[in-house]
DOLO-406581 format. One record per residue (C-alpha): x negated, y, z; residue in one letter. Coordinates in steps of 0.001 Angstrom, whole numbers, padded with zeros to 6 digits. Layout:
DOLO-406581
       x       y       z residu
       X       Y       Z      A
...
This chain:
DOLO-406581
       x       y       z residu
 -069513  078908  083645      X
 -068700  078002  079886      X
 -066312  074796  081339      X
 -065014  076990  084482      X
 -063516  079593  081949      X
 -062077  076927  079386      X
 -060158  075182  082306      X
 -058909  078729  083590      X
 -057742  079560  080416      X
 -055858  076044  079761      X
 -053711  076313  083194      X
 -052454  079862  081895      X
 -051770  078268  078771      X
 -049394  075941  080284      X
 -047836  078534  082728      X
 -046749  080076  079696      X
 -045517  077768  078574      X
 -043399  076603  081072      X
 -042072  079868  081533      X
 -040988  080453  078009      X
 -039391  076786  078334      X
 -037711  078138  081858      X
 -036741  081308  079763      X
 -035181  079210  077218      X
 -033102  076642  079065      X
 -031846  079780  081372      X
 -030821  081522  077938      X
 -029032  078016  076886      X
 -026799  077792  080110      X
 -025715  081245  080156      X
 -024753  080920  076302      X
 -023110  077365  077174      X
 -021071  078776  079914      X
 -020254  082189  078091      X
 -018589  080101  074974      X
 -016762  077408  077623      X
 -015025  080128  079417      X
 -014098  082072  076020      X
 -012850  078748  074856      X
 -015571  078117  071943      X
 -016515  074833  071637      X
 -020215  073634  072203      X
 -022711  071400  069925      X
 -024786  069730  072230      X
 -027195  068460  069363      X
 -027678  069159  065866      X
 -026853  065632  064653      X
 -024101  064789  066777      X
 -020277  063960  065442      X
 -017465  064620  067790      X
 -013757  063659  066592      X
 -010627  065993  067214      X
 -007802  064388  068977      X
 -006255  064187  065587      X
 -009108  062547  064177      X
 -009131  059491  066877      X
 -005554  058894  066445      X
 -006171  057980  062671      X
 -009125  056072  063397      X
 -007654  054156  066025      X
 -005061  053482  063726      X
 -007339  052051  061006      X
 -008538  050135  063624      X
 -005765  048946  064762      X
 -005049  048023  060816      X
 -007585  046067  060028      X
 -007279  043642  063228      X
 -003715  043305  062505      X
 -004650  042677  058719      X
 -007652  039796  060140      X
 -004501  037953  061973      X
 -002324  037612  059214      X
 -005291  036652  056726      X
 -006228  033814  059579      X
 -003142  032331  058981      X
 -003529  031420  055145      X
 -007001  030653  055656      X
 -006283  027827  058837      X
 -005192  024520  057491      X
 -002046  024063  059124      X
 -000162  021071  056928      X
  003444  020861  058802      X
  004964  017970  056887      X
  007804  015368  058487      X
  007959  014183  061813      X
  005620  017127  062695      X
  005249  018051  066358      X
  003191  020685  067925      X
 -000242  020004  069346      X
 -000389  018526  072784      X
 -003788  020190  073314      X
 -002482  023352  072282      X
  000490  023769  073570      X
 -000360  027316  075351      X
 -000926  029016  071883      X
  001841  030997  071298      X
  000447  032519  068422      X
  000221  029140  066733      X
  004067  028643  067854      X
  004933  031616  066354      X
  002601  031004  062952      X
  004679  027185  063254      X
  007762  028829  063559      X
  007875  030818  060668      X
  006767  027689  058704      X
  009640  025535  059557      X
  012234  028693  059401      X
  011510  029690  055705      X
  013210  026275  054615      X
  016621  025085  055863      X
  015904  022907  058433      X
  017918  022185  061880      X
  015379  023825  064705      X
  015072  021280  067795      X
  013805  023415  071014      X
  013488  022051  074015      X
  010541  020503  076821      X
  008462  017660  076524      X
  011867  015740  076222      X
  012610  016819  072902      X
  008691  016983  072051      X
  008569  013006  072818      X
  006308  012375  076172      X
  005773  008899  075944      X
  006419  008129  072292      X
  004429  008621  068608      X
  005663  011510  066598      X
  007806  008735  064349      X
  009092  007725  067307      X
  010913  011491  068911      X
  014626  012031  067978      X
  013721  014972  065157      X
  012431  011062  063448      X
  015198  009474  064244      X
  018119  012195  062953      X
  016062  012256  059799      X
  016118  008826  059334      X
  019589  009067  059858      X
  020335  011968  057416      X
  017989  009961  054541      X
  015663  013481  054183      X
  013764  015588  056061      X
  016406  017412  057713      X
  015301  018019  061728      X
  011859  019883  062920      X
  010167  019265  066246      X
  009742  022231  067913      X
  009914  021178  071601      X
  006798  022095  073612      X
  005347  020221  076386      X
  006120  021520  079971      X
  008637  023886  078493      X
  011230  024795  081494      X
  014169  026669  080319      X
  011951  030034  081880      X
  009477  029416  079651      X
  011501  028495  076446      X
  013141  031836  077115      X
  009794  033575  077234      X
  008719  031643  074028      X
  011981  032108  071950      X
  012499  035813  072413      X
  008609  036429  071704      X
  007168  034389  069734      X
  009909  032560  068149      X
  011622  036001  066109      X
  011834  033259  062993      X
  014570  031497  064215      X
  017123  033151  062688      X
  020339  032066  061275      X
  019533  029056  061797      X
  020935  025210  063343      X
  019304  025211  066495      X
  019758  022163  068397      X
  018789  023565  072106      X
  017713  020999  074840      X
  018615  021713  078237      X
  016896  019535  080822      X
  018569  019373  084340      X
  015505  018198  086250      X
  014147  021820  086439      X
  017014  021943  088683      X
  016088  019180  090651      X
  014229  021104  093622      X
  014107  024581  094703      X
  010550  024106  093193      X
  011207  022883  089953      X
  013509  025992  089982      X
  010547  028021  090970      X
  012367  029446  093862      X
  009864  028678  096201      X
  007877  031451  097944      X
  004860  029759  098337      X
  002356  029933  095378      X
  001490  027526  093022      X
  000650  026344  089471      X
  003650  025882  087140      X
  003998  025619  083166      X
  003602  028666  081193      X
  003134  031421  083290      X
  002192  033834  080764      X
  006065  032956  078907      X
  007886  033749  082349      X
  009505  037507  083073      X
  006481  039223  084429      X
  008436  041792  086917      X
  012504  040963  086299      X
  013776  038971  087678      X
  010997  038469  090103      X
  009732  034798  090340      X
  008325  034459  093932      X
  005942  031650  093529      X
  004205  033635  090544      X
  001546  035608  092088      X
 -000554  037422  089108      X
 -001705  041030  089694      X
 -000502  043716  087779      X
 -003388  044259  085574      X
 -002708  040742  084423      X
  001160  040960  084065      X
  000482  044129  081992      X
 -002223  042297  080131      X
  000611  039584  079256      X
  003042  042556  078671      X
  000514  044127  075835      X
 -000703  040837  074218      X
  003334  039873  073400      X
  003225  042745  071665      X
 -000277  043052  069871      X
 -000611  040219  067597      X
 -004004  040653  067545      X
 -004383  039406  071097      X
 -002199  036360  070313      X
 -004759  035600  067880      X
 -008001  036429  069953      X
 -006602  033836  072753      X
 -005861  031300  069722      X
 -009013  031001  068679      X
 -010101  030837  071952      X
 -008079  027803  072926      X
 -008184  025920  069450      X
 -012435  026160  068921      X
 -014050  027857  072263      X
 -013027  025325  074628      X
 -015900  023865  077105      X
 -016369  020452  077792      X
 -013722  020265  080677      X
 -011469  021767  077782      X
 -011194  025386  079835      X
 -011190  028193  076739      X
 -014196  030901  077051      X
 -014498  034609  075423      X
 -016799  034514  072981      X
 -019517  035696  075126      X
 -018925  033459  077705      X
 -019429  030776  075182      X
 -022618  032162  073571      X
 -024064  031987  077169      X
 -022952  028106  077164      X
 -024429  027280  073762      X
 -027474  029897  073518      X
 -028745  027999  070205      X
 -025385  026920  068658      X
 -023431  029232  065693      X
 -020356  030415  066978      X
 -019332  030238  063063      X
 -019781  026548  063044      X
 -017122  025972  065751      X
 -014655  027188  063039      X
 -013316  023740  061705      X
 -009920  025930  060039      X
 -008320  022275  060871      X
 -005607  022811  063480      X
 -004517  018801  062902      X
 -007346  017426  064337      X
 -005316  018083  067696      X
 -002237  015724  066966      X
 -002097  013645  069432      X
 -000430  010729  069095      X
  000774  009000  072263      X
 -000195  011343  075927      X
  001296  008564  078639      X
  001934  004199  078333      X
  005536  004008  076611      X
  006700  001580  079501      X
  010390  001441  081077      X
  010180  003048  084379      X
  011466 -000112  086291      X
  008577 -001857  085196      X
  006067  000280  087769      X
  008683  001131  089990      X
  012284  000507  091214      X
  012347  003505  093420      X
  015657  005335  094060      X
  015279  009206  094293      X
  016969  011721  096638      X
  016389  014852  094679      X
  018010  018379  096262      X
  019481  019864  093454      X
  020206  024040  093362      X
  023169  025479  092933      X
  023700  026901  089111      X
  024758  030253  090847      X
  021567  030937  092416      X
  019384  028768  090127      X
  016779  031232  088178      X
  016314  028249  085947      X
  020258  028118  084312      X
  020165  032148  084620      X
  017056  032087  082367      X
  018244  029293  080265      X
  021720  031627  079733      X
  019707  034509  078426      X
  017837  031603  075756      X
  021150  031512  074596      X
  022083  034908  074278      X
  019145  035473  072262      X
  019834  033071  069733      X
  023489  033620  069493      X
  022511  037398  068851      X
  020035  036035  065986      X
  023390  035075  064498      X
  022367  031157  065041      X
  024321  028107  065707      X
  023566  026555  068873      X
  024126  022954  069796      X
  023513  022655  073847      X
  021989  019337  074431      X
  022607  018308  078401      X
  020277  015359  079269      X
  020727  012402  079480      X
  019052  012552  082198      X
  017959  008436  084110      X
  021031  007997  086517      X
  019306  004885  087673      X
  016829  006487  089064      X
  018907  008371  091468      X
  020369  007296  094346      X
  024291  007459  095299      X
  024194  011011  096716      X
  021427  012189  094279      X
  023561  011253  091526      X
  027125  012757  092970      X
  025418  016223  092977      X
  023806  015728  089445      X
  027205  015084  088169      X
  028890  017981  089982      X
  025798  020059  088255      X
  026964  018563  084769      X
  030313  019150  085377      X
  029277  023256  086391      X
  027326  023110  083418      X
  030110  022234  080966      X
  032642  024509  082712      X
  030317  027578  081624      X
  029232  026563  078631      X
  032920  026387  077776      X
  033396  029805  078954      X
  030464  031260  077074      X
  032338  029584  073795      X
  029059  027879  073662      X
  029117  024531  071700      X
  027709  021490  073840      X
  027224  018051  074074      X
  026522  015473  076982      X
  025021  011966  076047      X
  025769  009125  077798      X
  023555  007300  079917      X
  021110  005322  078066      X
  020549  001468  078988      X
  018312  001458  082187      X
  015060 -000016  079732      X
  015312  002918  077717      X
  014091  005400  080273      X
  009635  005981  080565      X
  011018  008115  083933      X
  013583  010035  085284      X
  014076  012312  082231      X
  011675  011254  078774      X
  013147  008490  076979      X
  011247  005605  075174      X
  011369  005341  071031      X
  014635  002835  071843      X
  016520  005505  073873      X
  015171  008435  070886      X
  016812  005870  068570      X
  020755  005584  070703      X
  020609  009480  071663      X
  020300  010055  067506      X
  023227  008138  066656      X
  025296  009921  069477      X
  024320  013064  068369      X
  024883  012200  064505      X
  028174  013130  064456      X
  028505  016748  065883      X
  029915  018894  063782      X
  026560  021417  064349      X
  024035  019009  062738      X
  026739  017322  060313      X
  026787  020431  058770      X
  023430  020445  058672      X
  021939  016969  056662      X
């Protein structure tokens, strides 16, 4: 009897309290919903912080601070020893952000800036070998700086120049332009048909449209934001300089720590960027010596060539940087090509000089270089570095410049 009325009296107990916990929540809606719809705001929970719109702008912007402030600090904290015949990393040669850090190196002295592809960056030859080594033998002092980049088509130079190359200013530039990317309707990315080129991140991202480029949105506007967030540049830098994988592809942080669960991610930080010179990337061999083959290449016209349109708007942004351009035009290896290969290249030169001329645009077209002197159809070896120096020695551009 004694248990019988202890357990009755427990259940009402509990009804009770579940009603005055109904009775509550009830009361807690109707107030919620009273001060929503008279525009009174609500605290959900007594220890709770919620930030005005006001109040996330400014700490957004001390965010936003602070990671800009981390970039810049990187950069005096990274060894990063540019001295003569300096060239930039092979291995690196998709961090922009280290361009742009190299850049403003070489731009606070008075040197003559060299841009151009893996031409002017020396393929098949040691950095004393390039032609920056060769004019500054010639001048007797450190005079020239390297800052061709490998695989750097005049789309891509354009992309690199007006972004990440805002240093160059005032400046002797002497600006290679390489007619091979002419070559093909390929090379000239004109091609509908999708595949892999050079720096796609450098290339216009929506104008003028580039049909063989075939990113989605998200990742052109991605590209767009990280141009202009210098944060981002530096995120992907250390990304490609200390988080690359064994098959050297770069990995997020995370991605990493999933790699290496028991290795410190602080430990990759070497702060050496010139442990990456490489010194020679391909056998410095005349190209006669593997193979005598002639080649029919089926050059574009500069009218419709995206390539020369792309290389024109280079131009215009240094000229507006108030700089003084020297156009470079080859020499491309005319005994590689065969007799109707070589007729168009010349009528391409000839185009080429016509509206250079027109832009007032200074210019200069090397001869030929002896047939050993040539790796391939466009990178010279240390010999032909050596004969373009002396013909270029002369111009008035880098005269006034040693």
């Amino acid at each position: 009897m004694k248990l019988s009325f202890i357990y009755s009296f427990r259940i009402e107990e509990i009804g009770s309290q579940r009603q005055r916990l109904m009775t509550e929540r009830n009361t807690f809606e109707d107030d919620t919903k009273h001060r929503t719809m008279s525009g009174q705001s609500v605290v959900f929970s007594s220890n709770e912080v919620r930030l005005s719109v006001f109040q996330w702008i400014v700490a957004l912007g001390l965010v936003g601070v602070l990671l800009y402030l981390v970039s810049v600090f990187w950069v005096g904290v990274e060894r990063f020893e540019a001295g003569s015949d300096y060239r930039f990393p092979y291995q690196l040669s998709n961090d922009y952000w280290l361009y742009n850090s190299y850049c403003q190196r070489v731009c606070a002295g008075e040197k003559t800036i060299i841009i151009g592809d893996s031409v002017m960056w020396g393929q098949y030859v040691k950095r004393d070998q390039t032609l920056a080594h060769y004019l500054n033998e010639l001048a007797g002092r450190d005079s020239f700086a390297n800052l061709g980049i490998d695989g750097g088509h005049p789309a891509a130079l354009c992309g690199l120049i007006e972004y990440y190359g805002s240093a160059i200013s005032k400046k002797r530039v002497i600006l290679h332009l390489n007619p091979l990317w002419m070559s093909s309707k390929k090379h000239d990315l004109q091609v509908s048909k999708e595949f892999r080129f050079n720096h796609p991140r450098l290339v216009p991202q929506f104008f003028p449209e580039i049909p063989c480029y075939r990113a989605s949105i998200s990742e052109r506007i991605g590209i767009i934001i990280e141009r202009n967030v210098p944060f981002l540049g530096w995120r992907r830098h250390l990304q490609l300089a200390y988080f690359k994988d064994e098959n050297g592809i770069c990995r997020s942080l995370p991605e990493w720590a999933m790699a290496h669960p028991y290795d410190n991610p602080f430990g990759v930080f070497t702060l050496e960027i010139n442990n990456f010179t490489k010194e020679l990337c391909y056998e410095a061999k005349p190209w006669n010596e593997r193979s005598a083959t002639k080649l029919d290449l089926s050059w574009v016209e500069l009218k419709t060539s995206l390539q020369w349109s792309l290389f024109q708007r280079l131009v215009k942004i240094l000229q507006e940087r108030k700089n003084s351009i020297l156009v470079v035009v080859g020499p491309l290896n005319e005994h590689m090509l065969d007799e109707k290969s070589l007729a168009a290249y010349n009528k391409i030169k000839r185009d080429i000089e016509v509206l250079l001329k027109e832009k007032n645009v200074a210019y200069y077209i090397p001869s030929v270089l002896p047939i050993e002197s040539y790796a391939d159809i466009s990178h010279p070896l240390s010999d032909g570095y050596a004969l373009l120096a002396e013909q270029l020695f002369d111009n008035d551009v880098i005269r006034d410049g040693r």
